[in-house]
C-alpha positions as CSV (number, residue, x, y, z in Angstrom):
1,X,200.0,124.1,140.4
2,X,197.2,121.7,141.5
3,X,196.2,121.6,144.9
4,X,196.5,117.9,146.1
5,X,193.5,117.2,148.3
6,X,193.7,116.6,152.1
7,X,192.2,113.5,152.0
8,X,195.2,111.8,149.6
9,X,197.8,113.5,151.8
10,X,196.0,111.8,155.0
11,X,195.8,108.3,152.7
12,X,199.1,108.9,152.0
13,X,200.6,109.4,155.4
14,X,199.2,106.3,156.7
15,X,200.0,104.0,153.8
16,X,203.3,105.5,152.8
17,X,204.1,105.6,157.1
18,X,203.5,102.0,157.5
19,X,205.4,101.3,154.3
20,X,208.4,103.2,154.7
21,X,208.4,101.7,158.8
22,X,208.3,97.9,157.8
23,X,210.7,98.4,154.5
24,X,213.3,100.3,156.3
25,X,212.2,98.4,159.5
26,X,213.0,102.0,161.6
27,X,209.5,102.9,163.1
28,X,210.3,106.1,163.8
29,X,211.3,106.9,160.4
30,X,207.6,105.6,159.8
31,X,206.3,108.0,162.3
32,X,207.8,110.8,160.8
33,X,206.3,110.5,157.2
34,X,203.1,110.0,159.5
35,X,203.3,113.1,161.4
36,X,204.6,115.3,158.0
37,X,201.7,113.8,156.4
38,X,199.2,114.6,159.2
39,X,200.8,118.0,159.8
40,X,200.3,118.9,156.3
41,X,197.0,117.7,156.4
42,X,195.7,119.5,159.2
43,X,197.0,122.6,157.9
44,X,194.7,122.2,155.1
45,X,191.8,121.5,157.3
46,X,191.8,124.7,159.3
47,X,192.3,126.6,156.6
48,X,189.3,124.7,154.9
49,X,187.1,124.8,158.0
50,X,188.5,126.2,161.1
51,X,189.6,124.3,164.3
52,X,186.4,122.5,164.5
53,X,187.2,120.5,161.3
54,X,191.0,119.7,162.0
55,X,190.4,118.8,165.3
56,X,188.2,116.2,164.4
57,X,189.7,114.8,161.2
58,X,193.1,114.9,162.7
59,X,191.2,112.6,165.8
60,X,190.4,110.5,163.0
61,X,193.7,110.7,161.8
62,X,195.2,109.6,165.0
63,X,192.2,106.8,165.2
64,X,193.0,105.3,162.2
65,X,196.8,104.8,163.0
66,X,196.1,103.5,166.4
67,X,193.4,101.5,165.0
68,X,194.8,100.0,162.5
69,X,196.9,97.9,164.8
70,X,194.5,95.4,166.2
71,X,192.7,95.5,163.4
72,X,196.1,94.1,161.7
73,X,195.9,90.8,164.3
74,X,192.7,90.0,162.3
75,X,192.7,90.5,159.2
76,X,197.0,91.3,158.4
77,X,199.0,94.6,158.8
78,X,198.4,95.8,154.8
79,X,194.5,95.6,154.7
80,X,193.9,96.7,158.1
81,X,196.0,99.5,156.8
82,X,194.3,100.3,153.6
83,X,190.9,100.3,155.6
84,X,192.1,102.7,157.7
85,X,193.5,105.0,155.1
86,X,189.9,104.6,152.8
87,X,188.0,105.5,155.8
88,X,190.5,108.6,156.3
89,X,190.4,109.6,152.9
90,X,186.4,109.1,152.6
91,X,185.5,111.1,155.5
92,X,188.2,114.0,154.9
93,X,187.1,114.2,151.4
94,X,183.7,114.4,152.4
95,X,184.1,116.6,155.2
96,X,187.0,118.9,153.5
97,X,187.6,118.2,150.2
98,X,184.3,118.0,148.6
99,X,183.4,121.4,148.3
C-alpha cells in the first residue's frame, strides 16, 4: 500500500478538524481529528528525521491552528484555514516528504 505523505495528513487534520468542528458544531470532536491527524503526522516525522524535524513541524503544526484564528477575523474562517493548511503542507513536504 502507498504511503500517504505527512504533509496531506497535516493538510488534512487542519482542514478536515475545522470542518468536522463547525458541521457538527462540537469543537472538541474537531480537536480530536486535529490531534489524530497531528499525532499521525509527527510519527512520520521522527521516523523521517528524528526529533529535530517533528519538533519543529509539529510547532508549525500547532502555529498554524492557532494562527489560523485571527487570521479568520480578516479574511473568513475557510481561507484563513486553507492558508494555514498550504503553508503546513508546503513546508512538511519540503522538509519531510520530499526526499
Amino acid at each position: 500500500m502507498a504511503r500517504v505523505p505527512s504533509s496531506v495528513v497535516a493538510a488534512a487534520g487542519l482542514v478536515g478538524g475545522y470542518a468536522v468542528a463547525r458541521w457538527t458544531k462540537k469543537r472538541p470532536l474537531g480537536g480530536v481529528v486535529l490531534g489524530a491527524a497531528g499525532i499521525a503526522a509527527g510519527r512520520e516525522w521522527h521516523k523521517l528525521g528524528g526529533v529535530p524535524v517533528a519538533a519543529g513541524l509539529g510547532a508549525l503544526y500547532l502555529a498554524g491552528f492557532a494562527g489560523s484564528h485571527p487570521l479568520a477575523k480578516k479574511v473568513g474562517a475557510w481561507p484563513a484555514v486553507f492558508g494555514a493548511a498550504g503553508v503546513v503542507a508546503a513546508t512538511t513536504w519540503a522538509v519531510a516528504d520530499r526526499g
